[in-house]
N, C-alpha and C positions, 0 to 999 in steps of 0.2 A: 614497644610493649612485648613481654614475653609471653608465650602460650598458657602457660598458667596464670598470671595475670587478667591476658584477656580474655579469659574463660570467667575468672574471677568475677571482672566488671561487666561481663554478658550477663551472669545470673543474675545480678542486681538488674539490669536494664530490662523494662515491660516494653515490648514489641507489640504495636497494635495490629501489624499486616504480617503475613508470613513471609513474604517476599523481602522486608524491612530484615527478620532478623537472618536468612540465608545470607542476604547481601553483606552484613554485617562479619559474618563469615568469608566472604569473600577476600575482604579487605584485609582481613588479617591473614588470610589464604596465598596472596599476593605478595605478604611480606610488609603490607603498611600496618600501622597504629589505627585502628578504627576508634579508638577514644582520641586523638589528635583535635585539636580545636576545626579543623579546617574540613574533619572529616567526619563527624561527631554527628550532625544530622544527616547525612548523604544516604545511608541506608533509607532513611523514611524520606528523603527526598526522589529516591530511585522506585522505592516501590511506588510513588502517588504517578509519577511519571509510565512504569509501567501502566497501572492501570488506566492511565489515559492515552496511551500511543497505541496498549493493543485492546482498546475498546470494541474494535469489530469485530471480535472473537464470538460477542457475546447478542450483535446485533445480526440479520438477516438483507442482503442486500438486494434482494428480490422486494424487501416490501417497500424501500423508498420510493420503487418504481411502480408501486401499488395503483394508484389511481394517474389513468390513465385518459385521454382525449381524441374524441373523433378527430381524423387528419383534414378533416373537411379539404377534399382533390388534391390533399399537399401526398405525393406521389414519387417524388423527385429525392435526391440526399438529402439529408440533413447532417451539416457534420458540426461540432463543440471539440475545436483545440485549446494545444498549452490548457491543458490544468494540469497544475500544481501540486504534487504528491510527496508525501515522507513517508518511507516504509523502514523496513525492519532484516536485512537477510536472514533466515532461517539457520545457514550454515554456523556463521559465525557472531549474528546475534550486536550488528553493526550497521548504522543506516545505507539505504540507497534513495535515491531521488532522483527527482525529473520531469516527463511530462507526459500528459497522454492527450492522444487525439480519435477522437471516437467519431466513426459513420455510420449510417444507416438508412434504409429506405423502407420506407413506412407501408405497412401493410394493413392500413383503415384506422391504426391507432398511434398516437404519439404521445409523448410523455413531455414536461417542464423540462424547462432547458437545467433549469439549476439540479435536479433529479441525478444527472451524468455527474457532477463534481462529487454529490452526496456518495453517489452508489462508487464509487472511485476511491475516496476517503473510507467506505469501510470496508472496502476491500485489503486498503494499505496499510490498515489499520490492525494487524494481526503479523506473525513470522509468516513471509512469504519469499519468493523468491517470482523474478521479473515472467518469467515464461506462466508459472500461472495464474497471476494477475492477468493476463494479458486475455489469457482464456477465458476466466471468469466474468471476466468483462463484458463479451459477446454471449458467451454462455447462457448470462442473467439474460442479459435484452434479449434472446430469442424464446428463452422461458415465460417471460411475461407481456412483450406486447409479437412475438411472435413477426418479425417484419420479414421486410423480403431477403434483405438483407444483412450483413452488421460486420462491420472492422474496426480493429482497436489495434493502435502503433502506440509504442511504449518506449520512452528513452529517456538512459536512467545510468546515471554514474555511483558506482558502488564504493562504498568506501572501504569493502572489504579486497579490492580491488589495487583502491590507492592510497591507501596507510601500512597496507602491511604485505605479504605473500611478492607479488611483483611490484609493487607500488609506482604504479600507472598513474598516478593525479592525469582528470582530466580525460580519460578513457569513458566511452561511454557505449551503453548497449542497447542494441535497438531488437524490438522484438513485435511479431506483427501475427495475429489474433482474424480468422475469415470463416466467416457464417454464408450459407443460405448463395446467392445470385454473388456474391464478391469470391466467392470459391470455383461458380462451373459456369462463368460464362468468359472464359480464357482469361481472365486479367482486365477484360476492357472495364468494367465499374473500379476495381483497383486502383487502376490507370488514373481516371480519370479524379476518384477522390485525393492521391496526393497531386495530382496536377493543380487539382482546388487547394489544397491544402497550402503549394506552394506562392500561392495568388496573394496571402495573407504577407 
């Protein structure tokens, strides 16, 4: 389709999202036919997907951790590996993924285990990029239950990575996040939560 063309059958077409008709742009940007049968809804199928991938934007991940739980003598780590994450790189606007494993040690309060997957998910959930997720992480958990301590390891294959620039399929980056007693008591709480970590 040519530029005047598809300018043509733009102004006939009602955009219900902004992002639908950019996209639409896009595609004819790129050098394809955005009226093409195959490509004809993908604008409004790209915007419903933004909206849903960068949902965290609009969400606060401090309050999933909101109510919180006396630790009743629990004193000791608490760690919740492997979960599951899809983000978004910032740079190039391409997923990355992978998994986090989060530690901590309780300082009179504790939170629901599923709380970590939650607060995880909206953090992935917005353009990020691996190092400040990683921060954010521990960040949150010292802001709201305030522990003694807190570590978050992040590892995560970028597909900005290994589709395109050097194309690494299979590269992966590990990125590690330390609050409170896992920062100044030399490494030993460190130590010993990937020692646990590798138990699994």
């Amino acid at each position: 389709m040519n530029a005047m063309r598809a300018e043509a059958v733009k102004s006939s077409r009602t955009f219900t999202d902004p992002i639908e008709k950019h996209f639409y742009d896009i595609i004819s940007l790129i050098g394809e036919d955005p009226e093409r049968e195959g490509l004809q809804e993908t604008p409004k199928r790209i915007a419903k997907m933004y909206r849903e991938i960068f949902s965290g934007l609009h969400e606060d991940p401090a309050e999933v951790l909101g109510k919180t739980f006396p630790a009743e003598g629990t004193n000791d780590i608490v760690i919740v590996q492997d979960i599951p994450f899809y983000s978004v790189c910032e740079h190039h606007f391409v997923p990355f993924f992978g998994k986090v494993h989060i530690g901590y040690i309780p300082n009179g309060r504790i939170v629901g285990l599923s709380k970590f997957a939650r607060l995880v998910e909206i953090l992935a959930r917005r353009p990020q990029v691996q190092e400040r997720i990683t921060n954010q992480i521990v960040d949150t958990l010292e802001k709201v239950i305030e522990p003694v301590g807190a570590i978050a390891v992040v590892e995560a294959e970028h597909l900005c990575m290994s589709m395109r620039g050097v194309k690494k399929p299979g590269s992966k980056t590990r990125t590690i996040a330390r609050r409170g007693i896992f920062e100044k008591d030399n490494g030993v709480q460190e130590e010993r939560f990937f020692r646990l970590l590798e138990k699994e």
